[in-house]
ROZAKE-816267 format. One line per field, with one value per atom (N, C-alpha, C): residue number from 0; y, x, z. Coordinates in pm, 1 decimal. Atoms other than C-alpha are relative to their C-alpha. Layout:
resi = c(NUM:...) $
Y = c(Y:...) $
X = c(X:...) $
Z = c(Z:...) $
REM end
This chain:
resi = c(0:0:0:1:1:1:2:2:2:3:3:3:4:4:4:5:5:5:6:6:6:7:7:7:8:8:8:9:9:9:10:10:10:11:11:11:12:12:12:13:13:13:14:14:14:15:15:15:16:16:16:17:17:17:18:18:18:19:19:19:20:20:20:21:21:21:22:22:22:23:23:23:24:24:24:25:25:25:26:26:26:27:27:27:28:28:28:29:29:29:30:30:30:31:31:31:32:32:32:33:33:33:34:34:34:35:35:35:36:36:36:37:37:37:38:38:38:39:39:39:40:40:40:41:41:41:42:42:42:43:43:43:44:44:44:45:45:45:46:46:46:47:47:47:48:48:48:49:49:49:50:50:50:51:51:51:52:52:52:53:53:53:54:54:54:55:55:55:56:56:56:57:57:57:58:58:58:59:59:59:60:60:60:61:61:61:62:62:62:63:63:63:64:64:64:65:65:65:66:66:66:67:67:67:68:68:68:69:69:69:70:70:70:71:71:71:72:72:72:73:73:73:74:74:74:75:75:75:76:76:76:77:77:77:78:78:78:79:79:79:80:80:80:81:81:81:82:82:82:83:83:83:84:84:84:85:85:85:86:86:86:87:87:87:88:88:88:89:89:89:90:90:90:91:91:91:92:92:92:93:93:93:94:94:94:95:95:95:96:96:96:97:97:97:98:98:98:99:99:99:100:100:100:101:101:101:102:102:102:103:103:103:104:104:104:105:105:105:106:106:106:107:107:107:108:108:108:109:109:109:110:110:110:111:111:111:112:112:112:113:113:113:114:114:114:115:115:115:116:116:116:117:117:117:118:118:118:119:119:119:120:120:120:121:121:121:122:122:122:123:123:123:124:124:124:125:125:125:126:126:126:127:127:127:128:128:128:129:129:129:130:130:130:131:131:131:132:132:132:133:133:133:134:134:134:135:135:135:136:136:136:137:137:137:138:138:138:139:139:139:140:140:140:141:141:141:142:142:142:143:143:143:144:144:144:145:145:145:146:146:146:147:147:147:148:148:148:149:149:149:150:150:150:151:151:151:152:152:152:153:153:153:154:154:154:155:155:155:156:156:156:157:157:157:158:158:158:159:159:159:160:160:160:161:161:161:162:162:162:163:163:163:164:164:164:165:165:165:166:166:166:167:167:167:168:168:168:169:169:169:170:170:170:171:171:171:172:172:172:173:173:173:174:174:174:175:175:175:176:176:176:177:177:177:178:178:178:179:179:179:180:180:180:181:181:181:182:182:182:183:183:183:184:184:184:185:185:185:186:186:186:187:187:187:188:188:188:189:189:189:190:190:190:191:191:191:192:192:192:193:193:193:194:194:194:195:195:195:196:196:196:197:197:197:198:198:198:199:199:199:200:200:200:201:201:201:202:202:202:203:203:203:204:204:204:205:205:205:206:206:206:207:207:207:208:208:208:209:209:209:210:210:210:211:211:211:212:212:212:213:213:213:214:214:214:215:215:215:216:216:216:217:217:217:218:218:218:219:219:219:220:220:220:221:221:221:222:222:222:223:223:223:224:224:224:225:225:225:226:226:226:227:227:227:228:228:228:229:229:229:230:230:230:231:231:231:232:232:232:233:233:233:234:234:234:235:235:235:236:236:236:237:237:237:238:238:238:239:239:239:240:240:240:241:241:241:242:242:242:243:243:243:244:244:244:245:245:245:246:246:246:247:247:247:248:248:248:249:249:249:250:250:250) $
Y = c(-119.4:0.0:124.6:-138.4:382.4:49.7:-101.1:574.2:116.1:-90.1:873.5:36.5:10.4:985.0:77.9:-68.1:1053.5:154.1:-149.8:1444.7:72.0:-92.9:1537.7:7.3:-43.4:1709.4:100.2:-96.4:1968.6:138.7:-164.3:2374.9:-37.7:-46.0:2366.2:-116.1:145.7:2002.5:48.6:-76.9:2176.6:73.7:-127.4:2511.4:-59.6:36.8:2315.4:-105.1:105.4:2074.8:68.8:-128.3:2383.5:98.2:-62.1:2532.0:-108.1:91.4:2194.3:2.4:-7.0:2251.5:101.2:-103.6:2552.8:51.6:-19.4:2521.2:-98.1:62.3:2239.0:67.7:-101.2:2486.3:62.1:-122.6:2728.0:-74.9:99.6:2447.4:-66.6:66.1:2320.3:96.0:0.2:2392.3:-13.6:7.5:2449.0:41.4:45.3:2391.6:-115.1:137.7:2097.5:5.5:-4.9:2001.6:-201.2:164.1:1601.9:-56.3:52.9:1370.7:-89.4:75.3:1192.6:79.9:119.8:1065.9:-148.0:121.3:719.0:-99.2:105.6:569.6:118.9:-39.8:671.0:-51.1:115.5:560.0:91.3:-13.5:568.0:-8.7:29.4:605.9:-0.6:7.9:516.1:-92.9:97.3:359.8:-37.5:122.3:135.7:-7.6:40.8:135.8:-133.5:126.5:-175.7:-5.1:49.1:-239.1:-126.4:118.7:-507.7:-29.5:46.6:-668.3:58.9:-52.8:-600.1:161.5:-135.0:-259.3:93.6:-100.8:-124.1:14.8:-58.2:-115.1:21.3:-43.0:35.6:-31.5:89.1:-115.8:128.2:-38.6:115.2:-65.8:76.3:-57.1:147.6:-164.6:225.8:-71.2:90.6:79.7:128.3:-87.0:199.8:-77.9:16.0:108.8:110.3:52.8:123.6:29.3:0.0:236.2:14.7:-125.1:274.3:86.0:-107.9:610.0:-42.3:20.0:493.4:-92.4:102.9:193.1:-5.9:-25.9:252.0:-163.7:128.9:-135.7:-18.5:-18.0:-202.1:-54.5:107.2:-272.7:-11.3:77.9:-305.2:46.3:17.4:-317.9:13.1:9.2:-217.0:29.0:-11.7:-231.4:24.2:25.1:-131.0:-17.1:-3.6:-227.6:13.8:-6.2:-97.4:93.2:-54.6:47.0:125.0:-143.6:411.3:73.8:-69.0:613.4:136.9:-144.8:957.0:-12.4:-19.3:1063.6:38.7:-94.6:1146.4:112.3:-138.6:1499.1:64.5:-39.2:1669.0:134.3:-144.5:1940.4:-89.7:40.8:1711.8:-179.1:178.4:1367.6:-37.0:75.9:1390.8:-33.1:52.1:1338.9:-164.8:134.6:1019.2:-115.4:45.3:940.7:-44.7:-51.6:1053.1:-137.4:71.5:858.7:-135.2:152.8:506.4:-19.3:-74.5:667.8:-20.3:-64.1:738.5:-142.3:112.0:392.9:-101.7:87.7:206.7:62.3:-46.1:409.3:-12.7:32.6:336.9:-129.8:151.1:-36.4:27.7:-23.5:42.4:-34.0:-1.7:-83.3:110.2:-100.3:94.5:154.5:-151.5:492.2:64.7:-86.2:685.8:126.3:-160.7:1027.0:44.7:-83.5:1119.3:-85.7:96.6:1003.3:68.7:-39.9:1034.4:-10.5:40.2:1081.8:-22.6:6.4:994.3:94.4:-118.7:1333.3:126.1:-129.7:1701.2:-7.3:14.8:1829.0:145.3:-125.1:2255.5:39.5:-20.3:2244.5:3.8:5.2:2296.3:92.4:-162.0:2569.9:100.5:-59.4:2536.7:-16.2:65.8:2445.0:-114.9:144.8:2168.9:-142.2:147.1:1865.8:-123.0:94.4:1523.0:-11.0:-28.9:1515.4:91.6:-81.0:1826.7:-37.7:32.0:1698.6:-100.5:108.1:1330.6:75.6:-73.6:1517.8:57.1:-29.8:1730.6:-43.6:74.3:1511.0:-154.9:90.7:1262.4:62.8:-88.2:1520.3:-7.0:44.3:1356.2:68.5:-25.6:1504.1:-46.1:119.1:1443.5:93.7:-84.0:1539.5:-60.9:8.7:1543.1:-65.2:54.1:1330.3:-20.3:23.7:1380.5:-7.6:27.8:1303.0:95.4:-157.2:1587.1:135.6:-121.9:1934.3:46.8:-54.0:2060.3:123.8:-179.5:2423.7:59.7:-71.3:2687.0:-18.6:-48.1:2781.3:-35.5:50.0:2645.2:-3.4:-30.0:2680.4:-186.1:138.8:2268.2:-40.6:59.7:2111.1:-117.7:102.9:1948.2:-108.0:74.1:1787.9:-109.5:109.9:1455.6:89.0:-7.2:1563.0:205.8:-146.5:1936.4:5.1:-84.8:2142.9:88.0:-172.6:2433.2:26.6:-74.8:2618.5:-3.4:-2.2:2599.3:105.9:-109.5:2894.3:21.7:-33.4:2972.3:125.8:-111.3:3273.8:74.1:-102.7:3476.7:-94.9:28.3:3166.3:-131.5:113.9:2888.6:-146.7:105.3:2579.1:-164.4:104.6:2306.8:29.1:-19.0:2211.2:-71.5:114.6:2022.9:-36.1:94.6:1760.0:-83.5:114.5:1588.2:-124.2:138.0:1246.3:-132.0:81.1:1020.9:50.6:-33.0:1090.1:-72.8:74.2:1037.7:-14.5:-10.5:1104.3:97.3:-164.2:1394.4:-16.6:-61.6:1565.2:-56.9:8.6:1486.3:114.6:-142.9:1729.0:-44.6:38.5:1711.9:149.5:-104.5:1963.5:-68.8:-17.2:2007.3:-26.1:78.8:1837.2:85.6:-35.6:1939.7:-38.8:-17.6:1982.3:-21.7:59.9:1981.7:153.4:-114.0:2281.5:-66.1:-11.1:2329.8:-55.3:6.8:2254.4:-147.7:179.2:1925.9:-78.1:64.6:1823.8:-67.0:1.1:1839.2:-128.9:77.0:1709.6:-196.0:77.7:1397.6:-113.7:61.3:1290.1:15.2:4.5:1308.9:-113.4:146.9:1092.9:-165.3:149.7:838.0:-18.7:19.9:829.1:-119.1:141.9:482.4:-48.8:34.0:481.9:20.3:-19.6:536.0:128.5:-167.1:826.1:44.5:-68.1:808.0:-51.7:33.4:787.4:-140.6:153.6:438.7:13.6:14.7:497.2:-16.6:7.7:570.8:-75.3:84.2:376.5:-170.9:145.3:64.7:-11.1:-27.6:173.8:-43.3:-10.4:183.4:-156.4:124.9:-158.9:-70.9:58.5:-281.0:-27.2:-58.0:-117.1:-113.8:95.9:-311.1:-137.3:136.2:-636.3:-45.5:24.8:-616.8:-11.8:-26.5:-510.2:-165.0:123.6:-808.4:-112.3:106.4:-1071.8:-24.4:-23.5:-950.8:-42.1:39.2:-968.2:-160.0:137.6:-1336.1:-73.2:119.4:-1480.4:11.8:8.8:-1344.6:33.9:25.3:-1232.8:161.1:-98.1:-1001.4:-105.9:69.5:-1074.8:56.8:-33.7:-1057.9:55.4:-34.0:-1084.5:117.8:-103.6:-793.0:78.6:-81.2:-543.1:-60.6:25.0:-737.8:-12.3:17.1:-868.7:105.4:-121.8:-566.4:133.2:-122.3:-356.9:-34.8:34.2:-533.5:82.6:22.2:-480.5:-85.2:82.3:-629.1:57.0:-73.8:-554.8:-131.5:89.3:-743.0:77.6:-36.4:-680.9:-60.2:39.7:-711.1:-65.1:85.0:-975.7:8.1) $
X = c(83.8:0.0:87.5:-45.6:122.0:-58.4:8.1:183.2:1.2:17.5:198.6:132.5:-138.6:596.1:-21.8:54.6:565.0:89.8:-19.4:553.5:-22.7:17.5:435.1:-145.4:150.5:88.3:11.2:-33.4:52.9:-41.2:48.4:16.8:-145.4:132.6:-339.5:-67.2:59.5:-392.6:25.3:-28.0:-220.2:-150.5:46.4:-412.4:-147.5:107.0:-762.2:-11.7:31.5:-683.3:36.3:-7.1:-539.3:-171.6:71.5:-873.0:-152.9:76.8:-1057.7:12.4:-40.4:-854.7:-71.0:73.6:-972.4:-150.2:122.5:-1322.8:-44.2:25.1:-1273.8:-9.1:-12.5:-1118.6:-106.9:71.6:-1393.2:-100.5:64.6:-1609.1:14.0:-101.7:-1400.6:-71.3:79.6:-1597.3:108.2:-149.4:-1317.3:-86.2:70.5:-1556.6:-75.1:41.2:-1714.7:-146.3:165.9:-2002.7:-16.5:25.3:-2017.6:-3.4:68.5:-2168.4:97.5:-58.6:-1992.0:174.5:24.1:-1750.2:-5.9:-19.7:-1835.5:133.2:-90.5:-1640.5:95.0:-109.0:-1320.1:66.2:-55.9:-1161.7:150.8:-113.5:-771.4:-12.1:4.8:-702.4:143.0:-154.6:-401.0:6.8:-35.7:-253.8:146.1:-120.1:49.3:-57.5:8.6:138.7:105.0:-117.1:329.9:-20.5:-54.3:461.1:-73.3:57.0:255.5:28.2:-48.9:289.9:116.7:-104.6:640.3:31.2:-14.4:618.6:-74.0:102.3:376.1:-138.1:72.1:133.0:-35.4:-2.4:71.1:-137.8:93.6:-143.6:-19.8:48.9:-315.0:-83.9:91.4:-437.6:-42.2:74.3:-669.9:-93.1:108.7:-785.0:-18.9:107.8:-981.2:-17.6:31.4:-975.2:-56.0:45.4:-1235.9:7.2:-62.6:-1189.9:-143.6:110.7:-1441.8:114.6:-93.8:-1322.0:40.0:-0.3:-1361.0:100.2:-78.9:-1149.9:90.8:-91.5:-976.0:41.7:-20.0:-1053.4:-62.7:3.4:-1108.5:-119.7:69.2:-1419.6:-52.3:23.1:-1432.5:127.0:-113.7:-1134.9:-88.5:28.1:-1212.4:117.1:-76.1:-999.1:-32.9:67.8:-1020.6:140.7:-166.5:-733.5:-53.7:73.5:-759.6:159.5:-76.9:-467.2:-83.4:-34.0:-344.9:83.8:-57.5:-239.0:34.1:-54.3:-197.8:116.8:-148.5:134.1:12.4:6.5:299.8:14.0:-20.1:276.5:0.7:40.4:314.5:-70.0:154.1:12.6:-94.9:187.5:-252.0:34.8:29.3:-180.6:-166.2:201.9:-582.9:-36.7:79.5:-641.8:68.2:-30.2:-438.7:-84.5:-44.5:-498.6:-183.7:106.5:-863.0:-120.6:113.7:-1132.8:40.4:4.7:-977.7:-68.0:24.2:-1021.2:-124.4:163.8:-1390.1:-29.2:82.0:-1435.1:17.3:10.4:-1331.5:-34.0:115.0:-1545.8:-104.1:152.8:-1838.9:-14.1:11.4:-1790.8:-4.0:-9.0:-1805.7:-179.2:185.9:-2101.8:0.7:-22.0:-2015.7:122.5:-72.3:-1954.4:62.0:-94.2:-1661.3:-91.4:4.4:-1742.2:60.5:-138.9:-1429.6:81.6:-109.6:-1178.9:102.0:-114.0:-829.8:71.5:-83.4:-622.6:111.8:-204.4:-243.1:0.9:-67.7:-162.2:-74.0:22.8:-252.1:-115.7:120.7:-569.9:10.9:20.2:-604.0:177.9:-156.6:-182.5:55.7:-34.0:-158.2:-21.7:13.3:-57.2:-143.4:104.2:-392.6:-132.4:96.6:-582.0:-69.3:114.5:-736.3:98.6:-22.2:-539.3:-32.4:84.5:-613.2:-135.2:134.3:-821.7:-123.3:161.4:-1040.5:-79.4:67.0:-1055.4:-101.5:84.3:-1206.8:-116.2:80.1:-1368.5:-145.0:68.4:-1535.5:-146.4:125.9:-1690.8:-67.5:81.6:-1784.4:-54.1:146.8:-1974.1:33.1:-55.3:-1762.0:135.2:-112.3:-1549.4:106.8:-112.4:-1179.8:139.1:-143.9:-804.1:76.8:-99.6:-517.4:131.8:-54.1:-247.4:148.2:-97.8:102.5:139.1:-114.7:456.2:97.2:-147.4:674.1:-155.6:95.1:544.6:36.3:-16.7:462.2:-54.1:25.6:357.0:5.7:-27.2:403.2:129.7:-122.5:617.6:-60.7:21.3:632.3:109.6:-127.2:874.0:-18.8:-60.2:1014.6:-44.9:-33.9:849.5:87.5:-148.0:1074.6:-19.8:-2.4:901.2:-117.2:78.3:700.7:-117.2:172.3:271.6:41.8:5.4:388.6:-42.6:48.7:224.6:23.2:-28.4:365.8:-108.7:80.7:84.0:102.4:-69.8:163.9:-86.7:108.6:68.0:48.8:-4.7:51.2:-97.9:68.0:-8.5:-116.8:5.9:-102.4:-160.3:137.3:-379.7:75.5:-42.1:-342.2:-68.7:21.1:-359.7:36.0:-50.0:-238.2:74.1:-107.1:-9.2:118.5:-118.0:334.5:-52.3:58.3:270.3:129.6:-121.9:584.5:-87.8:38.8:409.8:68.6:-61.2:665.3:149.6:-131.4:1007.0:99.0:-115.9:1292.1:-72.8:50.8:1043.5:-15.8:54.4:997.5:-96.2:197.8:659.0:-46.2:90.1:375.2:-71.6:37.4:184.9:-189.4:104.8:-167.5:-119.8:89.5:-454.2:-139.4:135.0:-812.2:-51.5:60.5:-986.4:-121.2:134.2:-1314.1:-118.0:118.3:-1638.6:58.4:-90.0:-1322.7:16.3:-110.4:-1176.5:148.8:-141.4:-796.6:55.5:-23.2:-816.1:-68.9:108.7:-1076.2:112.6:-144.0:-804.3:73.1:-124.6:-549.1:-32.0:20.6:-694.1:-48.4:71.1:-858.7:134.1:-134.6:-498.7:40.0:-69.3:-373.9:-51.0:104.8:-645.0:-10.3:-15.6:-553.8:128.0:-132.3:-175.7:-20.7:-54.3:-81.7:103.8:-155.4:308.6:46.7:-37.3:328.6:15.4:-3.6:437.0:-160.7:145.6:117.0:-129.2:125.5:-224.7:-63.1:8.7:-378.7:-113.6:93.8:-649.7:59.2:-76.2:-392.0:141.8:-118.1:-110.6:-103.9:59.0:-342.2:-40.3:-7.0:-463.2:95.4:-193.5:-49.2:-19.4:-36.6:-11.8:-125.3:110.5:-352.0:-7.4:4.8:-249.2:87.0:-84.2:56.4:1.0:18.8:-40.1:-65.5:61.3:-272.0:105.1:-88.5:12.4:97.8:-46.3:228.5:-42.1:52.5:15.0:-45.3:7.2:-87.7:156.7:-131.3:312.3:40.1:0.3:315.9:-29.1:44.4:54.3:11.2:-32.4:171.0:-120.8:141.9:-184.4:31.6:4.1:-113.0:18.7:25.2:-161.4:-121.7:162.9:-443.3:-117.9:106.2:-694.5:0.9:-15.1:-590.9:-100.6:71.2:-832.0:-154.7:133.8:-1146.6:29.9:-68.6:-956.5:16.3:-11.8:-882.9:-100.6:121.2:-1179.2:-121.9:85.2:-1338.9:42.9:-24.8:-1351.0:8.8:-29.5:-1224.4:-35.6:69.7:-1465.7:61.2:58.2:-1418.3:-11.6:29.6:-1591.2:15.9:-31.2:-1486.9:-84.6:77.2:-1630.3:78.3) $
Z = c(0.0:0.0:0.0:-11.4:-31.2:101.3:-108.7:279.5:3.0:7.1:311.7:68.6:-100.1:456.5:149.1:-182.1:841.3:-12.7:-43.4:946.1:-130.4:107.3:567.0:-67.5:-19.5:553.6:-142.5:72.4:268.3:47.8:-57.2:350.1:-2.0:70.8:193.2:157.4:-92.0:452.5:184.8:-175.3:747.6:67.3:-70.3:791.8:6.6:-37.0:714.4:140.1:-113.7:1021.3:102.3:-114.5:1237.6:46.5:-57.8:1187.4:28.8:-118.0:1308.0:125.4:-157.4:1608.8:44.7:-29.0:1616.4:94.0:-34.7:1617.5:146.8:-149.2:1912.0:68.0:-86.5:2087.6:86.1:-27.9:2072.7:55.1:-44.8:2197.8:126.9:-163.3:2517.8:84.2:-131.4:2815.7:150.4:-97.6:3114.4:189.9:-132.9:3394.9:74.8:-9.4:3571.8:-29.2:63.5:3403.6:-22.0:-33.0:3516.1:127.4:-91.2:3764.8:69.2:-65.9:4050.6:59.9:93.0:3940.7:46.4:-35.8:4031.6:-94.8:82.2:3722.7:-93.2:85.9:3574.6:-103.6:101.1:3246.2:-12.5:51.3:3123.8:-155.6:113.9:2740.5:-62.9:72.9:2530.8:-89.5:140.1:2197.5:15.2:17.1:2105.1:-149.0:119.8:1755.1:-48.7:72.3:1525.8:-130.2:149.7:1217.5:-29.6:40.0:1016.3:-155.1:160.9:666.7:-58.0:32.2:598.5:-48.4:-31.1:745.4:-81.8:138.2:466.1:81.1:-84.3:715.1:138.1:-126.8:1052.5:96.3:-116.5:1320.6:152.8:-162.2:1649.5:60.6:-124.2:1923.7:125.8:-80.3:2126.2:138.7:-73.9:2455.7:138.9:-61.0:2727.6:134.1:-156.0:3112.1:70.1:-150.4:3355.7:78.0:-118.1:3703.3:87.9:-128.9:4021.9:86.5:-69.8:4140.2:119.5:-153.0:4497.3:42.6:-37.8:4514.6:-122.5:142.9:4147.0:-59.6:67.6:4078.4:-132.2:189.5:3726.9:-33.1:33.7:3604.7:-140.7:141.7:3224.7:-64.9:106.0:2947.0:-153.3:133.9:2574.5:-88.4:78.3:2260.7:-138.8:124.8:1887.5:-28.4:103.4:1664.2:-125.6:175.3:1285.0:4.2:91.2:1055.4:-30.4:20.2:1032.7:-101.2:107.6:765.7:60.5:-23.3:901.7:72.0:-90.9:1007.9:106.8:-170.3:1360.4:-67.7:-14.2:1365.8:163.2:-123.4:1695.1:-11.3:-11.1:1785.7:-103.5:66.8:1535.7:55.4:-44.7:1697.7:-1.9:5.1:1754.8:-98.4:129.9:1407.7:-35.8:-12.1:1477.2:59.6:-121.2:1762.8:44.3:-5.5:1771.0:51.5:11.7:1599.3:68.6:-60.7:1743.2:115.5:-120.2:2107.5:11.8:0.4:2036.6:-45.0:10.6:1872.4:152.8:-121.4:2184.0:98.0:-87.8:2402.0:-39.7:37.7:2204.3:48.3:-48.7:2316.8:103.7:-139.0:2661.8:58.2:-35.8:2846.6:103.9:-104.5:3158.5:-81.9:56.9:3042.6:133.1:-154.8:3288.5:29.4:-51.0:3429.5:-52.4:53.6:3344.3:-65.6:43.4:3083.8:17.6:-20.0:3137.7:-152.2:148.4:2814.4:4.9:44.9:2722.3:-19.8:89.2:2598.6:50.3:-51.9:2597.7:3.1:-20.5:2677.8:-50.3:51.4:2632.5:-12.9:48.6:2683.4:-125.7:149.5:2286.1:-58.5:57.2:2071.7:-58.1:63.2:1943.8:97.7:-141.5:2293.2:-32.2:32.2:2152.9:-37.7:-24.1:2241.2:-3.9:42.9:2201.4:105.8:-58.8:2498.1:34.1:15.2:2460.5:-123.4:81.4:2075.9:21.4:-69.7:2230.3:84.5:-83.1:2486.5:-46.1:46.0:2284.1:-103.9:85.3:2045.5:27.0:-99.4:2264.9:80.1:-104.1:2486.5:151.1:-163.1:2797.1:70.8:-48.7:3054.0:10.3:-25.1:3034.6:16.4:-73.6:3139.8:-72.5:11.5:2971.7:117.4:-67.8:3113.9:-100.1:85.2:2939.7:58.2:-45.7:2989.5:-58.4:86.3:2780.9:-24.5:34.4:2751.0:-109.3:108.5:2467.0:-72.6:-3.8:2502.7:115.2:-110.7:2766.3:90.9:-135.1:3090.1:152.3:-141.5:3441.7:63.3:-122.4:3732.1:14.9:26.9:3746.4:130.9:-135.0:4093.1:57.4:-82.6:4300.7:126.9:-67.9:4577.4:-29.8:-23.9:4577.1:35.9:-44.9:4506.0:-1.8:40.2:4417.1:-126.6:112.4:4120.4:-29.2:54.5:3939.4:-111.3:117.0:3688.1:-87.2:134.9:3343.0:-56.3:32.7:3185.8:-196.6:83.8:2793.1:-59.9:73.8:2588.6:102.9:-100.5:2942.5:72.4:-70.7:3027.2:81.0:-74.8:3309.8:-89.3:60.2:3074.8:84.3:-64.1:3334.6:119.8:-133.3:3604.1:-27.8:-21.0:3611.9:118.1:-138.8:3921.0:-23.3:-55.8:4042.2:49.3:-49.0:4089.8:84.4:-49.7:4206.7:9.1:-78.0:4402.5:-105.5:116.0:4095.6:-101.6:142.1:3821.0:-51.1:78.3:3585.7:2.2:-44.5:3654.2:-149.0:98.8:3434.3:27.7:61.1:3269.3:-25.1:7.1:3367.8:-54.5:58.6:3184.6:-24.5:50.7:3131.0:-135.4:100.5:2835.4:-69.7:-26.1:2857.1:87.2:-96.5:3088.9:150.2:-223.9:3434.3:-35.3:20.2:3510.4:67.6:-34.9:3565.9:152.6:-123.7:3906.4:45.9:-39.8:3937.0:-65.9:58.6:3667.7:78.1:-154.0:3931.8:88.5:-66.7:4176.7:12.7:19.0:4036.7:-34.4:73.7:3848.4:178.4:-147.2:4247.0:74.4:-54.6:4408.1:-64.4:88.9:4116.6:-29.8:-18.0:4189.0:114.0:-116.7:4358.3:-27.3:-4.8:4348.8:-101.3:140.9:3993.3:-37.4:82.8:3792.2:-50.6:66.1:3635.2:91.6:-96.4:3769.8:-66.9:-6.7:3767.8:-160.5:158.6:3441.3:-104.2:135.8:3181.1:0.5:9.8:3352.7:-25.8:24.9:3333.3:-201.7:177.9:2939.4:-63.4:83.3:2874.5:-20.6:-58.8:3023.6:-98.4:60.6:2844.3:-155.6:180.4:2471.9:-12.7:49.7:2501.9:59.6:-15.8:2597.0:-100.3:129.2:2314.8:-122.3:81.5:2104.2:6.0:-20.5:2221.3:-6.9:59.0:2174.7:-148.3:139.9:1780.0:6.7:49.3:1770.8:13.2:3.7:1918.0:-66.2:57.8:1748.1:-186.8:161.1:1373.1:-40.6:18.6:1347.0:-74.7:131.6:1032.1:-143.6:102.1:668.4:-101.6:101.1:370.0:89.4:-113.7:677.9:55.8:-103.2:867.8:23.8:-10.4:791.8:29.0:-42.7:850.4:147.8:-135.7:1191.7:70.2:-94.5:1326.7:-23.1:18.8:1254.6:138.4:-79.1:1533.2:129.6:-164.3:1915.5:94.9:-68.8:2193.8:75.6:-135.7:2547.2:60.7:-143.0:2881.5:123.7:-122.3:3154.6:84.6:-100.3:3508.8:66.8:-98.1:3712.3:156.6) $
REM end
């Protein structure tokens, strides 16, 4: 198949997907406008090389949590082949629609989803998780590991937060999460504000750098990922095979 070469969009392809961001943007809701939350979800992908590297494989899965006890109670997965390139600032158009298909499998819907990545922290405020956010209608937080817009003073102690501020607005926090880890970079999505954000990514820290929704997602993408690599399960088939979903629910 013809790819497309990673990081090459055309001017004319750019500025029309800058002003999709756009219009998310203007759409993002930066206050709490959701119930509970009794249930929390994690979100994250794991990509692989398939059919002698000509085509590209995302696995987009989706943990589960009761807020209260942060035990897991459903797992979803979509796997389907990607053509759009990394780009950093439009990963959502990657990253996106998979996201949204393995939340549609969900019997049990979160309160809040947690995303891998930015949330309003983006040159264009509309990160992957306000993009998800937004067009799923559901509250959710950015949860990222490198920053990739704005300024913040570097915290230093274990469960500290410095504001991250861009272009003269408070878009996030750095949060030192774990003693000997670089802070993660937690932000507002849509329907939290800046501050429920915060707090919620804190209450779902259990020893880990990351909070337990999107560190369980990580751990979930790539187990999926690793077993497609075990069982050789690429080929002619692929695309009917991986257009499906994979749910289990917690017993």
């Amino acid at each position: 198949m013809n790819r497309r070469p990673a990081n090459r969009l055309e001017d004319g392809e750019l500025e029309k997907l800058y002003e999709k961001q756009r219009r998310i943007a203007a759409r993002a809701v930066l206050r709490d406008e959701f119930q509970g939350p009794e249930l929390v979800a994690g979100a994250d992908l794991a990509f692989l090389a398939a059919g002698n590297r000509s085509l590209e494989l995302a696995v987009a899965s989706i943990v589960v949590l009761k807020y209260s006890t942060l035990r897991v109670v459903e797992r979803a997965c979509v796997i389907e082949s990607t053509d759009f390139p990394y780009v950093p600032g439009l990963l959502a158009f990657r990253e996106a629609p998979l996201i949204i298909k393995a939340f549609q499998q969900l019997e049990h819907k979160p309160d809040v989803l947690f995303v891998d990545g930015c949330g309003v922290n983006h040159p264009r405020f509309a990160g992957l998780a306000t993009h998800v956010g937004v067009l799923l209608d559901v509250a959710t937080v950015g949860v990222a590991k490198s920053l990739l817009c704005g300024d913040a003073r570097t915290p230093t102690a274990e469960g500290e937060a410095c504001p991250l501020r861009y272009r003269g607005k408070l878009v996030g926090f750095l949060l030192k999460s774990k003693k000997g880890c670089k802070p993660i970079v937690v932000a507002p999505g849509h329907k939290i504000s800046t501050e429920t954000a915060l707090q919620l990514v804190k209450n779902c820290i259990m020893g880990y750098k990351l909070p337990e929704p999107t560190r369980l997602a990580h751990i979930y993408a790539n187990k999926v990922k690793r077993k497609l690599v075990q069982d050789g399960s690429f080929g002619p088939k692929c695309d009917s095979l991986y257009r499906t979903g994979i749910r289990k629910t917690e017993t």
